[in-house]
N, C-alpha and C positions, 0 to 999 in steps of 0.2 A: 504494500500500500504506500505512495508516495504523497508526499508533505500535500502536495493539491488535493485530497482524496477527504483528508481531512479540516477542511476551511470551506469557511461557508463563501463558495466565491461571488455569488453576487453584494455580499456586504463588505469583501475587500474591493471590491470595482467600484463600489459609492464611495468610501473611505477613497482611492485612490483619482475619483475625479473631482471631489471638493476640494481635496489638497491643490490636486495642480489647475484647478478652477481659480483657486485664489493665489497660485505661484508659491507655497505651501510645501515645506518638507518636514519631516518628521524623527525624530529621534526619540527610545524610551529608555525608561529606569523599570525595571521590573523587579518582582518579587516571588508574591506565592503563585504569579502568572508563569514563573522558569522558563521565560525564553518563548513562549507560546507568543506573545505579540511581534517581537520581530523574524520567530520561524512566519507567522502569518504574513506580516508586511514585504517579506522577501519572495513571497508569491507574486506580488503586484507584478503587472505590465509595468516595463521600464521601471523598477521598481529602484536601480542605483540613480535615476534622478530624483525620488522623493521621500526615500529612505534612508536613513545616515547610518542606522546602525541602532545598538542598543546595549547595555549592561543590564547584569542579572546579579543583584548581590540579595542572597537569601536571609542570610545570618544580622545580626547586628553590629558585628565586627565589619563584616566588609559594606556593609551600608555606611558605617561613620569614616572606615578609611577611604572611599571613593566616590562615596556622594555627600559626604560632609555632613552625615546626620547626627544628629544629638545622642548621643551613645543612653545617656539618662531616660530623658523623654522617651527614644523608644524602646529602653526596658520595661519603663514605665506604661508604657500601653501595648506594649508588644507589636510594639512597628506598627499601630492601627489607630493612624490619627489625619486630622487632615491637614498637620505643622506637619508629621514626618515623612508626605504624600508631598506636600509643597518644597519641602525640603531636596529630596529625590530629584520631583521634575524639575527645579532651579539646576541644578549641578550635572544633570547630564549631557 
């Protein structure tokens, strides 16, 4: 079964024509998603002009070394906040 098989391709093809509708490229920070958002957006048509790429830091170690998250905060809520979701998407 290969990565298309599983993606719902007509809601990547919306996702990929509002992007470049509005000139529009996209980078993520993931988490309990592990990589599932940019296996999906690397599906897109022409997808190295509106996808950049993405990190996956699961832990709360590698979320505070590479996205700069509050190591505190998000012990303190278990990475499930909308500071440590804002925090993620700034630094990616």
């Amino acid at each position: 079964m290969g990565l298309k098989n599983i993606f719902d391709d007509e809601t990547i093809a919306k996702i990929r024509e509002m992007l470049s509708s509005r000139h529009n490229t996209v980078a993520v920070a993931e988490s309990v998603t592990a990589g599932y958002l940019q296996a999906a957006f690397s599906q897109m048509k022409e997808a190295m002009n509106i996808f950049h790429g993405g990190m996956t830091t699961y832990n709360i170690g590698q979320k505070a070394r590479h996205l700069r998250v509050n190591p505190i905060e998000a012990q303190n809520t278990n990475c499930v906040s909308d500071s440590v979701t804002v925090q993620m998407a700034s630094e990616i």
